[in-house]
C-alpha positions as CSV (number, residue, x, y, z in Angstrom):
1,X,0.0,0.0,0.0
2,X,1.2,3.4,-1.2
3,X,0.7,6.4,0.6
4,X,0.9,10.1,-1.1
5,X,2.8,13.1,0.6
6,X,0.1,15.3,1.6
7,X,0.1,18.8,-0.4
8,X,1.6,22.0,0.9
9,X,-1.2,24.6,1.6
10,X,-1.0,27.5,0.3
11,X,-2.5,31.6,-0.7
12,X,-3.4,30.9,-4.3
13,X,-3.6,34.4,-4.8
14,X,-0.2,35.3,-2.7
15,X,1.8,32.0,-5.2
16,X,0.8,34.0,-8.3
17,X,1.9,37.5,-7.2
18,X,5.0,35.7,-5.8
19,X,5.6,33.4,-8.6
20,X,5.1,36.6,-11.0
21,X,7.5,38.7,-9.0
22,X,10.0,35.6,-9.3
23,X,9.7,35.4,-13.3
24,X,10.6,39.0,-13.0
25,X,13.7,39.1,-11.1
26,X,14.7,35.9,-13.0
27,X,14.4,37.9,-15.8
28,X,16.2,40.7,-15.0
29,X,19.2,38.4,-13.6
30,X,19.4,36.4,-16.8
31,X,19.1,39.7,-18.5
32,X,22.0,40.5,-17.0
33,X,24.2,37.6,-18.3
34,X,22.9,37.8,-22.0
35,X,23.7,41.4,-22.1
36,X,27.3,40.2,-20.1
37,X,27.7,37.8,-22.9
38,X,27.2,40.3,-26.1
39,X,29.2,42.9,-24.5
40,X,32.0,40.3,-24.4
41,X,31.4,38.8,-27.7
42,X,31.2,42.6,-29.4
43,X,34.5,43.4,-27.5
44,X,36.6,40.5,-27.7
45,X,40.4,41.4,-29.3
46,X,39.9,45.1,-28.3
47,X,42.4,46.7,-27.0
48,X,42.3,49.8,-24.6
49,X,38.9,51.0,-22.9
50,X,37.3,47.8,-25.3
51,X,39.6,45.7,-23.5
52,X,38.9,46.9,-20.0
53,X,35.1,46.3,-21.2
54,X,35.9,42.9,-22.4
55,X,37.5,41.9,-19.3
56,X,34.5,43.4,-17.1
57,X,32.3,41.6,-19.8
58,X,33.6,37.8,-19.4
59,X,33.9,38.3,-15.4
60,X,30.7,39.5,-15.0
61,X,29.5,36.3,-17.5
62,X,31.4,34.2,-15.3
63,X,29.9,35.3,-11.5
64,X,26.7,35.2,-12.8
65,X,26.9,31.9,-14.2
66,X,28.2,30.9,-11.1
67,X,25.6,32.7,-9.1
68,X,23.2,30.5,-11.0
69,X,24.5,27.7,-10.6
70,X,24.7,28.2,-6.5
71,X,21.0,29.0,-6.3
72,X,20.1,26.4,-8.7
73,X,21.9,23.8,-6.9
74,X,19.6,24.2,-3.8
75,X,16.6,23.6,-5.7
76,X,17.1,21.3,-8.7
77,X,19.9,19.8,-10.6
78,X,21.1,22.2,-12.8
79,X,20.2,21.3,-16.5
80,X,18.7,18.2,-15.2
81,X,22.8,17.0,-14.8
82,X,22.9,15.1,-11.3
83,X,26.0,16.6,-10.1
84,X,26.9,16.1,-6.5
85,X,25.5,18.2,-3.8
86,X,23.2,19.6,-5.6
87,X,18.9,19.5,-5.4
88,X,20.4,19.8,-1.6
89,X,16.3,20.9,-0.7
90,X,14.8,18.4,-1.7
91,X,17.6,15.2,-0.9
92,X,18.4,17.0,3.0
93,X,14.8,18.2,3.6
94,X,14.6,15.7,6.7
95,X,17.8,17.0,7.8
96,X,16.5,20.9,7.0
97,X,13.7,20.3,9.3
98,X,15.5,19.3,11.9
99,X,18.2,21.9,11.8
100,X,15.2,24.5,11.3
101,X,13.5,22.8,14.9
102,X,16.7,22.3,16.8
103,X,17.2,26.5,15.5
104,X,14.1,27.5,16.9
105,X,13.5,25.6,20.3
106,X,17.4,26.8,21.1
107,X,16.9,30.4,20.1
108,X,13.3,31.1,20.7
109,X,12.0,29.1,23.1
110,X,14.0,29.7,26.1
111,X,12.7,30.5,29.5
112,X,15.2,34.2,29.8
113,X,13.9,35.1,25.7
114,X,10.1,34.3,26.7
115,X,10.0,36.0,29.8
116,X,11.9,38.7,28.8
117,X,9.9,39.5,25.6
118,X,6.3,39.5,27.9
119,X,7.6,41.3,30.3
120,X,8.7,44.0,27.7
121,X,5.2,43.5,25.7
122,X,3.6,44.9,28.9
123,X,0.5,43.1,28.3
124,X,-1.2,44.3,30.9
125,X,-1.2,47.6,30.3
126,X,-1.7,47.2,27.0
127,X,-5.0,45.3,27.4
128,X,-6.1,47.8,30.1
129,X,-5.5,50.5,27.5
130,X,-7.6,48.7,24.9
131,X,-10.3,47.9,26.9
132,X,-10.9,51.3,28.5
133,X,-12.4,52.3,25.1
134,X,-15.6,51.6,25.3
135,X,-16.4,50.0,22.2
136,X,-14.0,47.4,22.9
137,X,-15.1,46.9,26.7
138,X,-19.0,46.6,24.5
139,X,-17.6,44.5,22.3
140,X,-15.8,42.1,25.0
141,X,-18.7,41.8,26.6
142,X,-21.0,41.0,23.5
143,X,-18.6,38.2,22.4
144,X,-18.5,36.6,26.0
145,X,-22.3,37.0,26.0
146,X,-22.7,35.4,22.9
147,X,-20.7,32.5,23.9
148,X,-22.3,31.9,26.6
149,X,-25.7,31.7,25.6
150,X,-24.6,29.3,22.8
151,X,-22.8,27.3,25.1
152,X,-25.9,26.9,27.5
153,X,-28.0,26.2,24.5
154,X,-25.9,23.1,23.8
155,X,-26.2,21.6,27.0
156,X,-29.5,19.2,27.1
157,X,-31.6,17.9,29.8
158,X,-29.9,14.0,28.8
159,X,-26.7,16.0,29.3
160,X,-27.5,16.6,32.9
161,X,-29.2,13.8,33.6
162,X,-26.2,11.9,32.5
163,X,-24.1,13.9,34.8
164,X,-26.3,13.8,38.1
165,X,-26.9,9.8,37.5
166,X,-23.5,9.0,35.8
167,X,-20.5,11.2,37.9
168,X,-22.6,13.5,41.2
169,X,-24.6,10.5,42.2
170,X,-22.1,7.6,43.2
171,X,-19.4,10.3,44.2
172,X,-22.6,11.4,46.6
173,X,-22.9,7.5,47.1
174,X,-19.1,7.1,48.3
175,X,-18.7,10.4,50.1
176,X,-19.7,10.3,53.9
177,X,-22.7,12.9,54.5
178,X,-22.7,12.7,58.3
179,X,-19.4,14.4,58.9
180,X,-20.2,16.6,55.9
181,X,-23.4,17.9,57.5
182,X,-21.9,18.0,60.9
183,X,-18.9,20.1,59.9
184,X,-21.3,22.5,58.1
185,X,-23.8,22.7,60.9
186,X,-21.0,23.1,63.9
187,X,-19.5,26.1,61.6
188,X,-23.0,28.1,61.4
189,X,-23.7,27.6,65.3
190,X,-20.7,28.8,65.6
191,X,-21.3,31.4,64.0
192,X,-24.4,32.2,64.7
193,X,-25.3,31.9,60.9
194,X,-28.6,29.7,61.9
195,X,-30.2,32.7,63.7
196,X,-31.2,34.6,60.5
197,X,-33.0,31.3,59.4
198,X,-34.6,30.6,62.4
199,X,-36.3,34.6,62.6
200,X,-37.1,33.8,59.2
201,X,-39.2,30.8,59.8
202,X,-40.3,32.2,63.4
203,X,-41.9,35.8,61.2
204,X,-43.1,33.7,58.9
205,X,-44.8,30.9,61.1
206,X,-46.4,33.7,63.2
207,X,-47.9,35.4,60.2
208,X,-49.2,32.4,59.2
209,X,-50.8,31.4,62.5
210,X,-52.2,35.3,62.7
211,X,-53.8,34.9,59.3
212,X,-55.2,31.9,59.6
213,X,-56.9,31.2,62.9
214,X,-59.5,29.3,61.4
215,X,-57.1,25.9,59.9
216,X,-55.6,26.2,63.4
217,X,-59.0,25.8,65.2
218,X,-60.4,23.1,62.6
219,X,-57.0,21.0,63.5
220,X,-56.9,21.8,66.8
221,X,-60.7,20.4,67.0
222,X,-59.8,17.3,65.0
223,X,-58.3,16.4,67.9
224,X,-60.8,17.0,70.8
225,X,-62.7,14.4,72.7
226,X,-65.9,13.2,70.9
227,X,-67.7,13.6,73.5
228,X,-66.5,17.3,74.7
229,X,-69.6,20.0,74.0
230,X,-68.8,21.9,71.1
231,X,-68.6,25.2,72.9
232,X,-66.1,24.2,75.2
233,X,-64.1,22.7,72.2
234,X,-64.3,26.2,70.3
235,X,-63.0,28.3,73.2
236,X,-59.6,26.0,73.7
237,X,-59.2,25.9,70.2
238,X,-59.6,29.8,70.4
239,X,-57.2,30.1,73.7
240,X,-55.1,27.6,72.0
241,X,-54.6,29.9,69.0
242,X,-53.7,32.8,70.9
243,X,-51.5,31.2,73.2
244,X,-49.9,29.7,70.0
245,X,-49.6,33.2,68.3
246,X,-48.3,35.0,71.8
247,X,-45.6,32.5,72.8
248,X,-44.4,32.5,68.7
249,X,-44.4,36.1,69.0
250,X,-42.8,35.8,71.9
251,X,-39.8,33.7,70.3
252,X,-39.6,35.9,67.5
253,X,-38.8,39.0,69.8
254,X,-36.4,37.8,72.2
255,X,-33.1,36.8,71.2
256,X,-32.9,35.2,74.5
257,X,-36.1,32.9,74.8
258,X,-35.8,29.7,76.1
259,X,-37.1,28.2,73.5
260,X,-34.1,29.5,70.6
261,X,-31.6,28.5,73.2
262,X,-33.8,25.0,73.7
263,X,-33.2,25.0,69.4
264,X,-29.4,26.2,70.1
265,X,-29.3,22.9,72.2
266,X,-30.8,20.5,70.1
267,X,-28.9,21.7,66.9
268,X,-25.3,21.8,68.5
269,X,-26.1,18.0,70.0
270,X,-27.0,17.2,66.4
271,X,-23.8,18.1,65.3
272,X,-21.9,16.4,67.4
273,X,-23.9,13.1,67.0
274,X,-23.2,13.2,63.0
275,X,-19.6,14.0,63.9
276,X,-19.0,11.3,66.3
277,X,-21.9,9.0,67.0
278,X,-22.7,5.8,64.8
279,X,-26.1,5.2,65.0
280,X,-27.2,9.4,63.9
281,X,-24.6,8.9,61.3
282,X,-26.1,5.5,60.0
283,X,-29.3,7.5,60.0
284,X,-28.0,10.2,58.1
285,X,-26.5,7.8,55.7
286,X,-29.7,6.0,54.9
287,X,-31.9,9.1,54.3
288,X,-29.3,10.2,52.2
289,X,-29.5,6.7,50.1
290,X,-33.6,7.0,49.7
291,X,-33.4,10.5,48.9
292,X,-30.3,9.4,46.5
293,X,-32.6,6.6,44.9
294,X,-35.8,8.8,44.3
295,X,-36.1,9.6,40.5
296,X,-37.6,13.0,41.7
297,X,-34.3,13.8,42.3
298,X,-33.2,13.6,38.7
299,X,-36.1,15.5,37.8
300,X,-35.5,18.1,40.3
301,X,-32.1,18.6,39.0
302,X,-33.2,18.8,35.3
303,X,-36.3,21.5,36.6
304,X,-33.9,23.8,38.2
305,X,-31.1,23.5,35.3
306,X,-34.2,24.3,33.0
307,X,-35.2,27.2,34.9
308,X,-31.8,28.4,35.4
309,X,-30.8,28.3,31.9
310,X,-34.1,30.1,30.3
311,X,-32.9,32.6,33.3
312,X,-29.6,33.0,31.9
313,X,-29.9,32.7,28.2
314,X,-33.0,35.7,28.2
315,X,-30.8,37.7,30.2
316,X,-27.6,37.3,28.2
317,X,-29.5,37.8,24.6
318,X,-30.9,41.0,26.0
319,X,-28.7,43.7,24.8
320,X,-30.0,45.7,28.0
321,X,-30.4,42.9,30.3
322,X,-29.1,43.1,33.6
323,X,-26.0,40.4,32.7
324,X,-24.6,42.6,30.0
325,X,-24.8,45.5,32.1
326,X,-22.9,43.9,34.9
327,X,-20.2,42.6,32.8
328,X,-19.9,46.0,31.1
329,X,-19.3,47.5,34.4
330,X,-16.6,44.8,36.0
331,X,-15.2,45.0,32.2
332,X,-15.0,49.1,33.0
333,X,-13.5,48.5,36.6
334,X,-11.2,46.1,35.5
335,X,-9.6,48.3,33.1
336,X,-9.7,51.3,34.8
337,X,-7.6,48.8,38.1
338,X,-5.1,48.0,35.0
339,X,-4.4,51.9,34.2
340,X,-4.0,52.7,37.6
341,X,-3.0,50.1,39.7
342,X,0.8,49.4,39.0
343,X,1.3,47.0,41.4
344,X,-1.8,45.2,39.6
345,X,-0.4,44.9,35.8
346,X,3.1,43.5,37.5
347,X,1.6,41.0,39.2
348,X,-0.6,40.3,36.0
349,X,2.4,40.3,33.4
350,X,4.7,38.3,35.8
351,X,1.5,35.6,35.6
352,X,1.3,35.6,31.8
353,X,5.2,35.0,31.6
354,X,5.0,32.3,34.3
355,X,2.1,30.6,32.2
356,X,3.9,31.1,28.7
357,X,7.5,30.0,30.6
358,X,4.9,26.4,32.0
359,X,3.3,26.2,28.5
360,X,6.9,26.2,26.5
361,X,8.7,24.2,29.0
362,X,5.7,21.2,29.3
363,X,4.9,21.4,25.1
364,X,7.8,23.5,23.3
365,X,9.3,19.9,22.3
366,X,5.8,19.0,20.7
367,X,5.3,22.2,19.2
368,X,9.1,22.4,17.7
369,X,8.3,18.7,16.3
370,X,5.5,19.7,14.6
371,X,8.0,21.5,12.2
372,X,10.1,18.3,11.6
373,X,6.9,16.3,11.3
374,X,5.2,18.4,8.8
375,X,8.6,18.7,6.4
376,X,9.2,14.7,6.3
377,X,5.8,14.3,5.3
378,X,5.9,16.8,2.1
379,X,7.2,15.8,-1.3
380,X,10.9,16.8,-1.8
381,X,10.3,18.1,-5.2
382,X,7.1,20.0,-4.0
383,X,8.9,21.1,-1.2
384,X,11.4,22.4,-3.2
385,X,9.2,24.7,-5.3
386,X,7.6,26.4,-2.3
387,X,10.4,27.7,-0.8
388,X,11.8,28.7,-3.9
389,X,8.5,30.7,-4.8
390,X,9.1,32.4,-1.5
391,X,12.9,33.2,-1.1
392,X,13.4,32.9,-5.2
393,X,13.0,36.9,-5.8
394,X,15.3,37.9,-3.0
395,X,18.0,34.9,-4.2
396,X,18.0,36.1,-7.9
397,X,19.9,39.4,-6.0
398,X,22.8,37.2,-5.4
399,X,23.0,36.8,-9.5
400,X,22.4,39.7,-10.2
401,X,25.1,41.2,-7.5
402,X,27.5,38.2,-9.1
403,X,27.2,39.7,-12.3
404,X,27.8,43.4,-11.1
405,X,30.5,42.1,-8.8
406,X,32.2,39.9,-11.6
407,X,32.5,42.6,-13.9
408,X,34.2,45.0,-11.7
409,X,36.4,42.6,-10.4
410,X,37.1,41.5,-14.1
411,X,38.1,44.9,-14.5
412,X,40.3,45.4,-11.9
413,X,41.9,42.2,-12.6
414,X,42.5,43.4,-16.2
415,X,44.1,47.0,-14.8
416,X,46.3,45.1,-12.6
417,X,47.7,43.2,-15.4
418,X,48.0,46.1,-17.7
419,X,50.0,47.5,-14.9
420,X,52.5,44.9,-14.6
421,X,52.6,44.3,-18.2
């Protein structure tokens, strides 16, 4: 089985203005010779200035014939003649490549030339700069926008229901939720973070029982003796109530009340009985198992991802929406911090060289062998004619300065020995 070399992409547009511009200078340089050539041939046996022409004439043929032969050579075989060490692109393009990789990751990518280059870049500063105009900063904040509703789009309820089933669910399964819970709960009594729940629940509990007295009474009364009288029911139903509301009032008010510090008790002994005793933390673990194996959990999941996404998405498609405006404003901030915060735009250009510095020194070997890789795999020939169509032009100079430099030289030469003769 054969395999082909894989073509060398290129500007089709770019080749032709290159490949005209090398007919041209080819053109000229061979120009050069032919003219070389008659001025010798309409010279030759002349004697005085003629001969100091002549001279000039056949050196200047011979350095450009010369010259074309070098640049030739590193292409093709001259007149199709194999003559050693020539065609030296395409026989030692292997060996090119790996001269051309060896070149750059010794003389590029080195930690001191990285880091010096970024920190003279001043990126930092420069992005700080470019954002603070506020088209870009609107224009930052469109793109990330943008993104980001696309990228919410793409994620489907099967998506997240693969992930809550598939990875949160057995790590949930493996992971311990007695000290979890106990560790969270010891933290917020010691903090105090519970009370703000608890008034919640307290002002919301008493509003309830205040604006409902009626449900409290028909439960209450649900539970009297059958054979109570009906009026004596309905007046400790009614006492009942209002003792209910006073003593929840009552709770609500004091920071102090027995009953919060009865709660205080209860709550810290909780904690310590997920941390440390068996049976609440067997407890825990099998309510978190049930509520683990309920489908509505699942579903739950996929509700709120739902909701949170339509949320999200309106908001970020809405050029005035209150995400946009938010970014716009830390996009501002941000930029204004990296004009005037020195300290700031150090801190953030000695990260980007540390990062470039990590990047080169874990992947500069792979990205360096890309340049060997690609070059072994092109034809030799092919090869061959792209770099030519590139440096051609600028090597047809060195025939062209052959056939200058020849003549003169011919013509000093040809002084000398007038001279000594």
């Amino acid at each position: 089985m054969t395999t082909t070399a894989p073509m060398i992409a290129g500007d089709p547009a770019a080749d032709a203005r290159r490949r005209s511009a090398l007919r041209r200078m080819r053109g000229v340089a061979t120009g050069l010779l032919v003219l070389a050539a008659v001025v010798y041939l309409l010279t030759r046996d002349r004697d005085g200035f003629l001969g100091f022409v002549n001279a000039g004439a056949e050196a200047s043929m011979v350095g450009a014939i010369a010259d074309w032969f070098a640049v030739t050579a590193l292409f093709r075989h001259p007149l199709g003649l194999p003559v050693p060490h020539t065609a030296l692109i395409p026989r030692k393009k292997d060996e090119l490549g790996r001269g051309l990789e060896e070149f750059v990751g010794e003389n590029f990518l080195q930690e001191a030339i990285i880091r010096e280059r970024l920190l003279a870049a001043e990126p930092a500063r420069r992005l700080g700069e470019w954002l603070a105009e506020p088209a870009n900063a609107q224009r930052v904040v469109d793109e990330v926008a943008d993104v980001a509703a696309i990228a919410l789009s793409k994620v489907r309820d099967d998506h997240i229901e693969s992930l809550v089933r598939d990875a949160l669910t057995p790590r949930f399964r493996e992971e311990p939720i007695a000290p979890l819970l106990g560790g969270l709960l010891s933290e917020a009594l010691a903090d105090d973070l519970h009370h703000g729940l608890v008034d919640l629940a307290l002002d919301e509990l008493h509003g309830w029982l205040v604006d409902n007295p009626d449900t409290v009474t028909e439960v209450l009364g649900e539970r009297a003796p059958w054979w109570a009288p009906p009026r004596l029911n309905e007046a400790v139903t009614g006492r009942i109530h209002t003792e209910l509301v006073r003593w929840v009032g009552d709770i609500r008010d004091d920071p102090q009340h027995r009953a919060r510090q009865a709660l205080d008790s209860v709550l810290r002994q909780l904690a310590d009985d997920l941390l440390h005793d068996a049976d609440t933390q067997a407890r825990a673990e099998g309510l978190k198992e049930r509520i683990l194996d309920n489908p509505a959990v699942i579903r739950s999941a996929i509700s709120l991802w739902d909701a949170l996404r339509r949320a999200l998405t309106t908001s970020l498609q809405d050029p005035q929406g209150a995400v946009r405006a938010r970014l716009l404003t830390e996009a501002t901030a941000f930029a204004a911090r990296l004009r005037d915060d020195a300290a700031l735009r150090t801190r953030l250009d000695g990260l980007a060289a540390d990062a470039a510095v990590f990047v080169v020194d874990r992947y500069g070997a792979e990205l360096t062998s890309v340049i060997t890789q690609t070059i072994e795999r092109w034809d030799g020939k092919e090869a061959a004619e792209r770099i030519e169509l590139h440096v051609g032009r600028d090597l047809q100079f060195i025939r062209i300065n052959g056939t200058v430099v020849g003549g003169l030289v011919g013509v000093l030469i040809h002084a000398v020995s007038v001279a000594l003769g």
